[in-house]
N, C-alpha and C positions, 0 to 999 in steps of 0.2 A: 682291659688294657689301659684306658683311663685311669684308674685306680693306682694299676702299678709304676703306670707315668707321673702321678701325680707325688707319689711318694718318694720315688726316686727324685722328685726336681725340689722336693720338702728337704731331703739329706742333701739335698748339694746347697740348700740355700741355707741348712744349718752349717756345713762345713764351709763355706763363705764370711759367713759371717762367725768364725771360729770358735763353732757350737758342738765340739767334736766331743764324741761320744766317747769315752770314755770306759763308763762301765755304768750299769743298769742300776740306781740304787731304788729297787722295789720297794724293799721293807721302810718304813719310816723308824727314827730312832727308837719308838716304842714296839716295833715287832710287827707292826698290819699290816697289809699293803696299799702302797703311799697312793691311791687315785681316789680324787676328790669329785670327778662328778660320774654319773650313772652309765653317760657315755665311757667316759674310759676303762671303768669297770663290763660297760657288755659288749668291748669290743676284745677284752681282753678274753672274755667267757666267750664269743664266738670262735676266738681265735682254739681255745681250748677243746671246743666243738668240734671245730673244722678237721682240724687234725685227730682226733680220735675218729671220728668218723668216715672222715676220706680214705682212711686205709681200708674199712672195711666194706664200703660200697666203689668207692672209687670212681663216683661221679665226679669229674671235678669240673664240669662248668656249673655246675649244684655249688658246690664249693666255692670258687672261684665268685660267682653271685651273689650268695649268701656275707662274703667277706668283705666284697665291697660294699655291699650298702650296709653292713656293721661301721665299714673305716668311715664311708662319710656320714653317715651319722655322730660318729666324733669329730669329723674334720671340720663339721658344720659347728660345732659344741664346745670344742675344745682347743683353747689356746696354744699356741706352741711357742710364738713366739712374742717380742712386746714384753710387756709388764709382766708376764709369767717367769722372766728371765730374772727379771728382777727380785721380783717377790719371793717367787718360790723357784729357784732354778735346780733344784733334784726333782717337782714333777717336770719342768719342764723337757726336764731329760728320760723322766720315766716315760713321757709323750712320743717323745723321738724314738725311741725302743719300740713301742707300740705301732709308730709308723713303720722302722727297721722289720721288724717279723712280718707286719702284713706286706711288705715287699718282697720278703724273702718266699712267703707262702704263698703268695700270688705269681709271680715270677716261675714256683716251681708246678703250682696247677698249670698255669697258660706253654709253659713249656714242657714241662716231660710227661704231663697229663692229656694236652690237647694238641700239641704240636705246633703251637702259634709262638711266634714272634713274638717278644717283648719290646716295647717302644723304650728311648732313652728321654725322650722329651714326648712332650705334650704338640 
């Protein structure tokens, strides 16, 4: 729940400060995909995890756990905002995307999986 509180109050602090997402530009102009460190790259690979696998075992506090400590191990890593805005502001949107789905897929483990309550804040 942490987790998915945590990301939700991450999008509102990027739509505050009118960080608004737009659309995901993944690929970098040369074709690869645009994430620069280790973490944003194995949280994108757990996210890919999570979901192939939760359908077929269907643990999802398994899920749900494993997810979270993938995001904050990026959240700990990985800039969102600051000088990333500056410098490089398509990762720092590919970042925001990467918070968006781990919200959306924690939000739907903790609720249609486990039957809990999602928090809006922290």
């Amino acid at each position: 729940q942490y987790t998915y509180a945590r990301c939700r109050s991450l999008l509102r602090m990027a739509s505050e400060r009118e960080r608004v997402i737009k659309e995901f530009p993944w690929l970098t102009e040369a074709g690869v995909l645009g994430f620069e460190s280790d973490c944003d790259r194995a949280l994108l690979a757990e996210m890919v995890t999570v979901m192939d696998e939760s359908v077929a075992t269907q643990d999802y506090l398994k899920w749900a756990v494993s997810l979270s400590r993938a995001f904050q191990a990026f959240y700990q890593e990985s800039q969102l905002f600051g000088e990333v805005w500056v410098k490089n502001p398509q990762l720092a949107q590919r970042r925001l995307g990467l918070v968006m789905i781990t919200q959306w897929l924690l939000g739907s483990f903790l609720q249609e999986g486990l039957g809990m309550i999602v928090p809006d804040t922290l």
